[in-house]
N, C-alpha and C positions, 0 to 999 in steps of 0.2 A: 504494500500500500504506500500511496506517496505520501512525504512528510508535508505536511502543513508548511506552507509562509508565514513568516513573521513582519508583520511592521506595526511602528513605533506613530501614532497619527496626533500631533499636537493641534488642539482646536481653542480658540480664541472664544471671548465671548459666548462661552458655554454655556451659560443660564441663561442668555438671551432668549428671543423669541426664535429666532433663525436656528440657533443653537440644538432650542428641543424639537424643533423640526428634523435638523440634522441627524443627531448623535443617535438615533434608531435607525436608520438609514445603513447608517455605516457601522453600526456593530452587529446588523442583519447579515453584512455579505453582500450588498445592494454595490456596495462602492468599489472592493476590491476582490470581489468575488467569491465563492466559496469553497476556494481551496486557498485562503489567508484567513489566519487566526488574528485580532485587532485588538493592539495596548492603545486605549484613551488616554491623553493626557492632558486635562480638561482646564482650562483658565478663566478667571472672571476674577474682578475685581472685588476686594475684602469685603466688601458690604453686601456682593453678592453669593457669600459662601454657602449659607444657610439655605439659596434656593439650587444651587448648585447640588447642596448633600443630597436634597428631594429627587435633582436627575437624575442622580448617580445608584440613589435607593431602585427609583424605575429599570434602570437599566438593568441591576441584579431581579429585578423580580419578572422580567422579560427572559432571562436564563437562555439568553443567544450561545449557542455553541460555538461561534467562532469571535466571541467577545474574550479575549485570555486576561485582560486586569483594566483597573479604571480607574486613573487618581485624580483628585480635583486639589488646585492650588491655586494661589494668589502670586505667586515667583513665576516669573518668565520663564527664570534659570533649571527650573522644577518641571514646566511644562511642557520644553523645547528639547528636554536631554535625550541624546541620539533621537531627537527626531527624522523619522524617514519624511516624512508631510507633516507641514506649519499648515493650516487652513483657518487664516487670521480673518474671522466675524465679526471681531467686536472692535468697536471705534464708536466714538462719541455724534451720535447723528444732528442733522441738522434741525433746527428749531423756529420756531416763528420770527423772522424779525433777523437770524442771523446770516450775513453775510457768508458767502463760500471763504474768503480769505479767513474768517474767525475758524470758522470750521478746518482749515487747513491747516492753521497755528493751533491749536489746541490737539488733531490728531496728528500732527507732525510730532510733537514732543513724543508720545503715545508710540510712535512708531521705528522713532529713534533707539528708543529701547528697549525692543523688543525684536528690531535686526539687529543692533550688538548681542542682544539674549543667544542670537539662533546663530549669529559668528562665534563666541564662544563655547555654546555646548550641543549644538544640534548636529547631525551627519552631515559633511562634507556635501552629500548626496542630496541633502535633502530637498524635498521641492515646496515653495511658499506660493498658495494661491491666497490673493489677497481680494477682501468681499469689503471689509468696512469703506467706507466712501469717505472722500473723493478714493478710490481703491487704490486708478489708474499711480494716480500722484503718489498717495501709501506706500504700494509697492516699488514706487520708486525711490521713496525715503528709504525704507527698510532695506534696498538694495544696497544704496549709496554706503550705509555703515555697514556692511555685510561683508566681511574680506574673505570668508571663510567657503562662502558657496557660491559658485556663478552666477554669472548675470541671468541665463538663457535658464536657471530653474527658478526664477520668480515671474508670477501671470500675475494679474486681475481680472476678474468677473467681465467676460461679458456675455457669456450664455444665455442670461436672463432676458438681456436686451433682444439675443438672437430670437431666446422663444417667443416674444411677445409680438416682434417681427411677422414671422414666421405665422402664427395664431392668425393677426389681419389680415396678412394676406388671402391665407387658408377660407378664411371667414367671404372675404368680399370675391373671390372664386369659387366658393361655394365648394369647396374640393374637403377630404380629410389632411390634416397636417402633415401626414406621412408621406402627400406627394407634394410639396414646397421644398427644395434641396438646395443648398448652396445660396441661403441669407448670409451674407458677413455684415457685421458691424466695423466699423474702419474710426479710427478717433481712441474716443474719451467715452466714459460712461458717464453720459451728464446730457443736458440737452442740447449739446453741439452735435452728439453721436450721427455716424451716416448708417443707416439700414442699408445694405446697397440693392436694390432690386432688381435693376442692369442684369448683374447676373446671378441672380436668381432662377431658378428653374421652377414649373408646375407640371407635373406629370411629363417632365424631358420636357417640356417647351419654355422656350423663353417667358418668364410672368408679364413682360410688355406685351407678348401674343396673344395672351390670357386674358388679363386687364386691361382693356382697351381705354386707358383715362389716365394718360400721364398728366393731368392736373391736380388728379385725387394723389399718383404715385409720390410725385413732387411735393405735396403739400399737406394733405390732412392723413396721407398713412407717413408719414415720415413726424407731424407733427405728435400723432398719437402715440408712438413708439419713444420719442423724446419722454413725451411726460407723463407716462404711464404709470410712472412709480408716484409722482403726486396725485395720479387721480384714484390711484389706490388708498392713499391717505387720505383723502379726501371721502373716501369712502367708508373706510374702516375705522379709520381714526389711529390708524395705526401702518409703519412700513410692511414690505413686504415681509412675509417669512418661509411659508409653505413653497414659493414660486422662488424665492434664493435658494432655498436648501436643495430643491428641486436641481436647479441651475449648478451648483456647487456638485452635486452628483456625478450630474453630466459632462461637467467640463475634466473632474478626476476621468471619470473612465474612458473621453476622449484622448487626453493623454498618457493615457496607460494600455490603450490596444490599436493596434494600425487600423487608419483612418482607410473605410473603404475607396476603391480605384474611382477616382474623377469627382470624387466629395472632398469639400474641407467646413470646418467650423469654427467658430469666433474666441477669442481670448487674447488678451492683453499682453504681449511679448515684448521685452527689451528687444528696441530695434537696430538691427544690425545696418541700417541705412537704408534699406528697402522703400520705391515710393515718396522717396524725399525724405524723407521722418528721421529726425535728427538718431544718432546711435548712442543707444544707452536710452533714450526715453519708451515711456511703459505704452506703448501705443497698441490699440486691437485692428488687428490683420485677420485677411481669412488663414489660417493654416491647415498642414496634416500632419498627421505623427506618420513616423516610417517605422516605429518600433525601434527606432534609434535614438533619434531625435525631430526636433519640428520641424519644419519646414512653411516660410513662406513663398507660395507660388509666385512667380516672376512675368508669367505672362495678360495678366489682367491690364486689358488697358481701359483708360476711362474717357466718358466724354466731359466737357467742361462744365457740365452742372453738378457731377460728380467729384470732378476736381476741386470745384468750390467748395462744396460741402467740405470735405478732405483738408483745403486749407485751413476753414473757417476752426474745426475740431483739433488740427494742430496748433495753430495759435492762441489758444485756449490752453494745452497741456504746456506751451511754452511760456506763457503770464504765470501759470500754474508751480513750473518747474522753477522757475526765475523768485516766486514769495517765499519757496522752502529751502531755496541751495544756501541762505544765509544760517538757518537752522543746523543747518548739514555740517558747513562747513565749522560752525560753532561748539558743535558736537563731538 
């Protein structure tokens, strides 16, 4: 019989909401399959220990056979050691009234701390997908202190964006989701984001041959895709959790099994220059995994409202990158 895998999954923001969506997920088997046995190593902030021990109780009385241990801490240093996967949730969200630069200085510090955490005691190996927002920017702080792990194993989130993408389309074709193939998200997770629909496929055809209304394409499906995460709030009175966690799923197991032949899917990669995009910053490309490593495709070309979009998203993560390199370099 074959022996079980092991890996080490450090999760940020564990008592969150996103969190208890998650952490049944992945000690199911759902994430790394069911031939790996999963060590939690669960973090959230001192004041939320109390709700953390409650997860941690569920998780034992769920009695997942491929869940092997589960600790929950307040130490970075605690929750990152020999980490194989950082999957950093938790970050301080945004509120009424405040500004994106607040919100960037307050989870800048946040994140600063917790890449030196994952340079000093986490696997060499490890891979960090970063979900708390501005993610893009996050994962690029946490990179910059990071001397321990490559560039090219730190993501952000943009799965969520893809699926939400992906759903409209699905919806105003009238089609199931299963035949919408190759959404990328290009940019920032934020409302700069490009959905690209270009190329896009519905059942093998182009979605322009499908959706005959590049006014809707250009404008209120691209606009509803931007700000879906506030009209979720707007709705619930609460961020997303069940559709991050969801997302957070998908984008592990995209990177962990080769991307079938002529598909790619969305996540936030240090750019190697690819596209224009400066190298080193956290930008979402369509990629694939080859089972090796990622790859973004080189042959996508765009037309100029495309382009636009693409600048507009970059210059965004450059104002962005430009409020926290003082951080960084302070650091």
């Amino acid at each position: 019989m074959e022996a079980f895998k092991e890996i080490k999954v450090a999760v940020t923001g564990a008592a969150g909401q996103i969190g208890y969506a998650l952490l049944f997920r992945i000690a199911s088997g759902e994430m790394f399959g069911l031939g790996t046995r999963v060590h939690l190593q669960l973090l959230d902030l001192s004041q939320q220990l109390s709700i953390l021990k409650g997860v941690m109780m569920e998780l034992d009385d769920c009695a997942f056979p491929l869940l092997a241990s589960v600790i929950g801490t307040d130490d970075p240093h605690v929750a990152f050691h020999d980490a194989d996967w950082a999957l950093l949730v938790g970050s301080v969200p945004r509120k009424a009234g405040m500004e994106r630069s607040d919100l960037l200085k307050i989870n800048g510090k946040i994140f600063i701390k917790q890449g030196r955490a994952l340079s000093e005691v986490a696997m060499s190996t490890c891979r960090v997908l970063v979900t708390g927002n501005p993610c893009n920017t996050n994962a690029y702080i946490a990179k910059s202190v990071c001397s321990n792990i490559p560039d090219e194993n730190f993501y952000a989130l943009t799965m969520l964006d893809q699926n939400r993408a992906v759903a409209q389309l699905a919806e105003k074709a009238h089609v199931p989701v299963s035949a919408v193939k190759n959404l990328a998200i290009w940019g920032n997770h934020s409302a700069t984001q490009f959905p690209d629909f270009y190329h896009t496929t519905i059942n093998g055809v182009p979605a322009t041959d499908v959706i005959i209304d590049e006014e809707w394409l250009q404008n209120t499906f691209i606009s509803k895709v931007q700000k879906r995460g506030a009209e979720i709030i707007q709705a619930r009175g609460l961020s997303s959790a069940a559709s991050a966690a969801n997302a957070i799923v998908q984008t592990v197991q995209h990177l962990c099994i080769p991307t079938p032949e002529n598909e790619f899917f969305s996540v936030a990669v240090s750019s190697e220059g690819s596209y224009g995009v400066d190298k080193g910053l956290l930008f979402s490309f369509p990629v694939r995994f080859d089972g090796g490593k990622l790859l973004v495709p080189i042959n996508i070309n765009h037309n100029n409202f495309s382009l636009e979009k693409i600048k507009t998203t970059l210059e965004e993560l450059h104002r962005e990158k430009n409020f926290v390199q003082s951080m960084i370099n302070a650091g």
